[in-house]
C-alpha positions as CSV (number, residue, x, y, z in Angstrom):
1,X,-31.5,0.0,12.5
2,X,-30.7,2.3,15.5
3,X,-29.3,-0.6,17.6
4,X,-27.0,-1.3,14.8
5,X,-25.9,2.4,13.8
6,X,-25.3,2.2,17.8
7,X,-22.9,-0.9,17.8
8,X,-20.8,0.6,14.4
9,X,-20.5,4.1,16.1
10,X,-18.6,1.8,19.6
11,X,-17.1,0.0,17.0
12,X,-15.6,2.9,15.6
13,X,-14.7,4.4,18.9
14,X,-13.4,1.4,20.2
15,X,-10.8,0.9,16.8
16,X,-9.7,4.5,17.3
17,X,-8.7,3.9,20.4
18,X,-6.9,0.7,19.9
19,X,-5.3,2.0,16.6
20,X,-4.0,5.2,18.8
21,X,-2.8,2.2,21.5
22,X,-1.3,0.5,19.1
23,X,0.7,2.9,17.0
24,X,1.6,4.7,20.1
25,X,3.8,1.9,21.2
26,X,5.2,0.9,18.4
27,X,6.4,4.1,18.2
28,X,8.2,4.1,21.5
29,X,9.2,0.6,21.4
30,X,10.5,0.8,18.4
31,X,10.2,3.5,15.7
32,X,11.7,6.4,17.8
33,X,14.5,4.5,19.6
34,X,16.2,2.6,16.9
35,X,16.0,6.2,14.8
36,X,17.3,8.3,17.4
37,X,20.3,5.8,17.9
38,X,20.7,5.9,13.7
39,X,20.8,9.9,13.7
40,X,22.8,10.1,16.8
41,X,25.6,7.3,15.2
42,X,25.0,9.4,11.8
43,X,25.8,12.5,13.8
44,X,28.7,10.8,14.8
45,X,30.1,9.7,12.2
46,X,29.9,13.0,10.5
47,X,31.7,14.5,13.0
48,X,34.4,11.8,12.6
49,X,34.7,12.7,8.8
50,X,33.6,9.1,7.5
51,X,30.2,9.0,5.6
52,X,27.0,7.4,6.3
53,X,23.7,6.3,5.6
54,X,21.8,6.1,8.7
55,X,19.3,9.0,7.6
56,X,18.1,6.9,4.9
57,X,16.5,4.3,7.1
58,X,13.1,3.8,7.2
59,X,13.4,4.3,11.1
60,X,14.1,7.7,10.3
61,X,11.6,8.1,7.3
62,X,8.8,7.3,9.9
63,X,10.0,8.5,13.1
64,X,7.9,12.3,12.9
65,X,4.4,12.8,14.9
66,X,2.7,13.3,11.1
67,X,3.4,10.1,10.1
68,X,2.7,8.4,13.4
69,X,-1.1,10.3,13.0
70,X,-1.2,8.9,9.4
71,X,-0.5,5.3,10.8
72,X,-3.5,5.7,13.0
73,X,-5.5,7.2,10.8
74,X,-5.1,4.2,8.4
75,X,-5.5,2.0,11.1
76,X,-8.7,3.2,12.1
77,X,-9.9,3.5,8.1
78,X,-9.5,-0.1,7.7
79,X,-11.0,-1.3,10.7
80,X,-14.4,0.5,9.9
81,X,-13.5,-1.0,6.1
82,X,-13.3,-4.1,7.3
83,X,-16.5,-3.9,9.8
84,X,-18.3,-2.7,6.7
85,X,-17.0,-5.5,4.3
86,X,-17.6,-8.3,7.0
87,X,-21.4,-6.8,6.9
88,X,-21.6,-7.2,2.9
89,X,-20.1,-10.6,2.9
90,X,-22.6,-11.6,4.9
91,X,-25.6,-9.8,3.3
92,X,-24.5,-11.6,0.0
93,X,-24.4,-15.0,1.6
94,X,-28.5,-14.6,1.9
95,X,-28.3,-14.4,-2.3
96,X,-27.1,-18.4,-2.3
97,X,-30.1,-19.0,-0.1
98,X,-34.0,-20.0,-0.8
99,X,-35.5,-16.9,0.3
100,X,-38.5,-17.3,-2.2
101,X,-39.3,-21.0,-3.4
102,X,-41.4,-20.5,-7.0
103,X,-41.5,-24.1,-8.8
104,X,-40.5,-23.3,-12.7
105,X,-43.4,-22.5,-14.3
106,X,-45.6,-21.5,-11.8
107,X,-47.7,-18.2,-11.2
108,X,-47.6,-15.7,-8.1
109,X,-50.8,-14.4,-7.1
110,X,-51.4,-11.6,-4.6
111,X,-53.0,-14.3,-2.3
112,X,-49.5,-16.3,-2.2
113,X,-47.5,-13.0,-0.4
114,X,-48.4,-14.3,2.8
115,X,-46.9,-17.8,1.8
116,X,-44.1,-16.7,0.6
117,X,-42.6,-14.6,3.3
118,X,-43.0,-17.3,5.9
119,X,-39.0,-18.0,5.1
120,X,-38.2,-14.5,5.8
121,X,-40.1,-15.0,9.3
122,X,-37.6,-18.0,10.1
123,X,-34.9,-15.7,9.6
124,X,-32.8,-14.8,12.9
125,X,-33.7,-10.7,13.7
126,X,-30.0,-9.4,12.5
127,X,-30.7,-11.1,8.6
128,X,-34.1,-9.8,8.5
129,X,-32.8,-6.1,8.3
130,X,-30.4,-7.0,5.5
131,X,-31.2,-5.5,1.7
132,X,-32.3,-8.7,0.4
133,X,-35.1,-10.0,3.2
134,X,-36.2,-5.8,3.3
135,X,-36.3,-5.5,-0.6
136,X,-38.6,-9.2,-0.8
137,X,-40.5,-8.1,1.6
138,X,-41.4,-4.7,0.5
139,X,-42.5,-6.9,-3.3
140,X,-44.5,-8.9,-1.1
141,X,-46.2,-6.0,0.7
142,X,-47.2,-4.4,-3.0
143,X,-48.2,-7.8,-4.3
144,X,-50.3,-8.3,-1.6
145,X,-52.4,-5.2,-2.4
146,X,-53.1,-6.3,-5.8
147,X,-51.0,-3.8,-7.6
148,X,-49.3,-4.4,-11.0
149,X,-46.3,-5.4,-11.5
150,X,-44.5,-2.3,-12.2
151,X,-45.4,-1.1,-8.9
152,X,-43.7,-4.4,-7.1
153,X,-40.6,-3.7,-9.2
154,X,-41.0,-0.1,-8.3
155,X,-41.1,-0.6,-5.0
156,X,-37.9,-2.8,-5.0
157,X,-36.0,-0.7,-6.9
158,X,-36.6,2.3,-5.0
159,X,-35.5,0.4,-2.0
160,X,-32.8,-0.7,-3.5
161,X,-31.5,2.7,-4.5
162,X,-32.5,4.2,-1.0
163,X,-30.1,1.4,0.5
164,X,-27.6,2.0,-2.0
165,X,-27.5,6.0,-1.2
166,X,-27.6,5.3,2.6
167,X,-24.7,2.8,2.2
168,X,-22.4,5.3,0.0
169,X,-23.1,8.5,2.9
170,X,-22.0,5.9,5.6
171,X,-18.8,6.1,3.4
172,X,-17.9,9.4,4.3
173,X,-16.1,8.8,7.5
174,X,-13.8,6.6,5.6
175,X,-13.7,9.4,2.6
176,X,-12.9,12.3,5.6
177,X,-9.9,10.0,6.7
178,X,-8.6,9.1,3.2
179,X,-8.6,12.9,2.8
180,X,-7.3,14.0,6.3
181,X,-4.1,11.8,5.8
182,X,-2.2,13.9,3.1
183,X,-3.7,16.7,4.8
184,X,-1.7,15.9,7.9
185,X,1.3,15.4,5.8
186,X,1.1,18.8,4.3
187,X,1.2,19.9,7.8
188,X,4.4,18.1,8.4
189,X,5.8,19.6,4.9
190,X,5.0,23.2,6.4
191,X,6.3,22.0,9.7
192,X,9.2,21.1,8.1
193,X,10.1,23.7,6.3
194,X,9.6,26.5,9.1
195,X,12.1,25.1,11.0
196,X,14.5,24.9,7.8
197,X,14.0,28.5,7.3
198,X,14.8,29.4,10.9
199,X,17.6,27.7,11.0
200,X,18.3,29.3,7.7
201,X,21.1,31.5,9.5
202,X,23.0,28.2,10.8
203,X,23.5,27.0,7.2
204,X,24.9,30.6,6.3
205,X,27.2,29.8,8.8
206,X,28.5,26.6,7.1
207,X,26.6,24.3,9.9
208,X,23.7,22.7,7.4
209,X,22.7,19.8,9.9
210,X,19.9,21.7,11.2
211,X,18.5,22.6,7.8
212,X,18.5,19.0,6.4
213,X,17.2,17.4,9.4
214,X,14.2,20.0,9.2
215,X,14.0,19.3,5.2
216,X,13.5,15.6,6.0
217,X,11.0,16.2,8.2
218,X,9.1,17.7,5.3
219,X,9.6,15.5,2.5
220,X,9.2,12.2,4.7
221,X,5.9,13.1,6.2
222,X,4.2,14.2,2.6
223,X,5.9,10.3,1.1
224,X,4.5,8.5,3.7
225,X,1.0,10.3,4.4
226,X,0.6,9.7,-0.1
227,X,1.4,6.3,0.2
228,X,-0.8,5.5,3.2
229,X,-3.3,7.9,1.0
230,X,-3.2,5.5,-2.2
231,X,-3.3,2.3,0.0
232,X,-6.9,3.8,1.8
233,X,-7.8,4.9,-1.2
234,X,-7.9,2.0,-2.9
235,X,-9.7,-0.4,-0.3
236,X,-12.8,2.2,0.0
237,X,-13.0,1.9,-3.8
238,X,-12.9,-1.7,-3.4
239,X,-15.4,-1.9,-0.5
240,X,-17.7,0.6,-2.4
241,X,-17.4,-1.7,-5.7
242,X,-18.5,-4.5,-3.6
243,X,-22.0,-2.6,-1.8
244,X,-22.7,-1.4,-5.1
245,X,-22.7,-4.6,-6.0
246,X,-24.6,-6.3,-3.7
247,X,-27.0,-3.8,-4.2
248,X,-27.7,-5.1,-7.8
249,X,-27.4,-8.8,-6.9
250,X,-30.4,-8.1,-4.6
251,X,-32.2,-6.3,-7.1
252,X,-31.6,-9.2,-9.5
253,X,-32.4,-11.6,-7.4
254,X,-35.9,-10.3,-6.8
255,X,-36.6,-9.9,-10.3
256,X,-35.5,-13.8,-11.1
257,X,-36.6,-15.2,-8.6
258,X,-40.0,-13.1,-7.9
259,X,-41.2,-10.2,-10.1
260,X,-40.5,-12.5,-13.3
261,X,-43.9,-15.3,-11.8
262,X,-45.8,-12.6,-10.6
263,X,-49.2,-12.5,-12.3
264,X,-51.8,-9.8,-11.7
């Protein structure tokens, strides 16, 4: 377990990093070029008298430092997502597999635990730490001191719900970021709107460029941080949906294909 909280926490590192990479240069490439040329033909063309709707492109929607941090933010979410549902696809994998081989109609003894975990030996070292080798092998461990079987299906089911708790706090990175986004598009509202309000006296003036630019600032960065928001949101409730899942697929599996022969 330590060596594999170790390679998640590089992981994670290593996908903040490349989602900061990333973004970064798409920004400069080609986010904050095309809308500076936009805003500075929309400037333009204002100042020619003809109208124009250059501050409507999405160029200019995105262009702000708020929304560039909610892109990397999302970025990094669904890398660790995906890290995580990768793990789970392969943890559910083991349930299509002959872990525990009981012919129909037969009876498991506490003599037979030894038996029947030689398949969980042949298992390479990463499977044998995943829920459904752990959770047959602590029934094994029970049956094998000659306790009943509530204790065996004890013993799985409080596994099971100690693995389901530790998966749901490993969660709360992905939680932090889903709630960090709209947070930093808040920032960009307030942003926003200080700089409208100091450039309050330019619009009494009759110049209202100044104002509206800073407006935009403040509306753009709270759409695009809530739609990044619901798009996050949605995937962790997926990927939970799926742990908790597996979680009972394990469970279930031990009690068909174990606890159910299991005579004391």
């Amino acid at each position: 377990m330590p060596k594999s909280l170790s390679n998640e926490f590089l992981f994670q590192l290593g996908a903040l990093l490349a989602a900061f990479i990333l973004v970064h240069l798409f920004y400069i490439g080609l986010v904050r070029p095309n809308a500076e040329a936009l805003l500075l033909a929309a400037e333009l063309a204002q100042q020619a008298g003809t109208a124009t709707g250059a501050e409507r492109s999405l160029w200019v929607v995105l262009k702000d430092y708020e929304q560039q941090a909610c892109f990397v933010l999302a970025f990094w979410a669904l890398a660790i997502m995906g890290y995580k549902a990768v793990r789970v696809s392969a943890e559910k994998r083991l349930l299509r597999l002959p872990l525990i081989e009981v012919p129909a109609g037969s009876r498991v003894l506490p003599e037979d635990s030894r038996a029947l975990g030689r398949n969980l030996e042949s298992l390479p070292a990463e499977q044998q730490d995943y829920l459904l080798p752990r959770a047959i092998t602590a029934a094994l461990q029970r049956l094998g001191t000659a306790g009943s079987v509530q204790d065996i299906a004890s013993a799985v089911r409080d596994l099971c719900e100690a693995e389901s708790q530790r998966l749901d706090t490993e969660l709360s990175m992905i939680r932090y970021i889903a709630w960090a986004i709209p947070s930093i598009g808040f920032i960009g509202t307030v942003r926003g709107i200080g700089a409208a309000l100091a450039n309050a006296h330019e619009a009494v003036a009759g110049n209202i460029a100044g104002v509206t630019a800073s407006l935009g600032v403040a509306f753009n960065s709270t759409f695009i941080a809530l739609l990044i928001s619901i798009i996050v949101m949605f995937l962790s409730h997926q990927l939970t949906l799926h742990q908790e899942r597996l979680v009972l697929d394990a469970q279930r599996y031990c009690d068909r294909n174990l606890l159910r022969h299991v005579q004391i």
